[in-house]
C-alpha positions in Angstrom: 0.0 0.0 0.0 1.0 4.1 -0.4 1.1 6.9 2.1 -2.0 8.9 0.1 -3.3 12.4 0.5 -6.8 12.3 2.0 -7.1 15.7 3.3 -5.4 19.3 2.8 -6.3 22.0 5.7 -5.5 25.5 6.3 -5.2 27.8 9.0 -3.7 31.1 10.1 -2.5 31.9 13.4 -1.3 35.6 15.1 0.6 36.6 18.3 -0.8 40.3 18.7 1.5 41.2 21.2 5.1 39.1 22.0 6.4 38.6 18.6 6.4 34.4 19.1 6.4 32.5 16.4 5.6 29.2 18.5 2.4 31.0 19.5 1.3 32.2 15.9 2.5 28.8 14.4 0.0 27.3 17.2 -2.4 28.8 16.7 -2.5 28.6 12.6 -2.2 24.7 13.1 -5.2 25.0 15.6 -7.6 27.1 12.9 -6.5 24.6 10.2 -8.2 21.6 12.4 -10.4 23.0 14.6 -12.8 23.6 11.3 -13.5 20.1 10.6 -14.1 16.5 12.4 -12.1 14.0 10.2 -14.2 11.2 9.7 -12.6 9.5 6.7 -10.5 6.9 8.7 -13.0 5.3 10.6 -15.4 5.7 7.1 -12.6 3.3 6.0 -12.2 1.4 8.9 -9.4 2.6 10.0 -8.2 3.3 12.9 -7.6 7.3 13.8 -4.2 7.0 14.6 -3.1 5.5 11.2 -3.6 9.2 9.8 0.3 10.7 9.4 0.2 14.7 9.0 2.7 16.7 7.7 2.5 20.4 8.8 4.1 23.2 7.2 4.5 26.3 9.2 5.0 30.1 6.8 6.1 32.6 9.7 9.0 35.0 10.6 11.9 34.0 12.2 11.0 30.3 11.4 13.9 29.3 13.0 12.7 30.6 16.8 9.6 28.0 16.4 9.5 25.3 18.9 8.2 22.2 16.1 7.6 19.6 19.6 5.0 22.2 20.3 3.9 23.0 17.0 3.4 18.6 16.7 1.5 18.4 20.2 -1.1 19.8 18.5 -2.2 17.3 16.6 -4.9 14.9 17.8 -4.5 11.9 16.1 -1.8 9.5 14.4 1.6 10.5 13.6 3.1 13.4 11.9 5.9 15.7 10.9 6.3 19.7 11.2 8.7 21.8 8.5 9.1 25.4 8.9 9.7 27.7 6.5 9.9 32.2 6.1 6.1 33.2 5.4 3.5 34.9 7.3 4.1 38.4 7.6 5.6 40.9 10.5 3.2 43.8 11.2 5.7 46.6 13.0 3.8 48.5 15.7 3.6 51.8 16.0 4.1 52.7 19.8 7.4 50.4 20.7 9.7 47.9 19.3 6.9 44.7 19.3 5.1 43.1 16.2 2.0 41.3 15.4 2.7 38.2 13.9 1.2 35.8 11.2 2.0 32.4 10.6 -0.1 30.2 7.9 0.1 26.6 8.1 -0.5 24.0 5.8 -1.8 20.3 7.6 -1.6 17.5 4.8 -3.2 14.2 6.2 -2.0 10.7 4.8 -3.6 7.5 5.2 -1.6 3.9 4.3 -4.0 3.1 1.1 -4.5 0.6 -1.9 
C-alpha cells in the first residue's frame, strides 16, 4: 500500500503582542483543524491514529519556532512539522513589538491501496 493524501487544511495563526512564532504557528495549526471533524479513517475502517500529517509552518523567524509544540497539536496518528519564512511581521507603531502571522498548511495521509 502508499502513504495517500486524503485531506489538505489550512489555518492562520497571530501573536498580537510578544512577537512568538511558536504562539502564531500554534495557533495557525489550531484554525487549520479546529474547522472540521475527520471522519474519513473510521469511514474506511481505520483506525484514527493511522492518519500521518505533515504540517508546514509560513512565519517570521521560522527558526525561533518550537516544532515539539507545534506537533502536540495534533490529535490523532503521527506526523511531521517543516518550517519555512512566510507569514508576515506587522511593525507596531508605539514600541519595538510586532504582530505576527504564521499560515500553516496540515496535509493528512492515510496507508492506502
Amino acid at each position: 500500500m502508499a502513504m495517500k493524501r486524503v485531506v489538505l487544511e489550512i489555518g492562520m495563526g497571530t501573536d498580537i503582542r510578544g512577537s512568538d512564532p511558536t504562539k502564531a504557528a500554534v495557533r495557525a495549526l489550531r484554525d487549520a483543524l479546529w474547522h472540521n471533524s475527520l471522519s474519513i479513517a473510521t469511514a474506511l475502517n481505520m483506525d484514527t491514529d493511522a492518519m500521518v500529517t505533515e504540517v508546514t509552518i509560513g512565519v517570521p523567524n521560522p527558526e525561533l519556532v518550537d516544532t515539539e509544540k507545534v506537533l502536540a497539536v495534533l490529535p490523532h496518528g503521527s506526523g511531521s512539522v517543516a518550517v519555512t519564512e512566510g507569514g508576515l511581521k506587522i511593525p507596531k507603531d508605539d514600541s519595538d513589538d510586532n504582530t505576527l502571522i504564521a499560515h500553516a498548511a496540515a496535509v493528512v495521509r492515510l496507508d492506502l491501496p
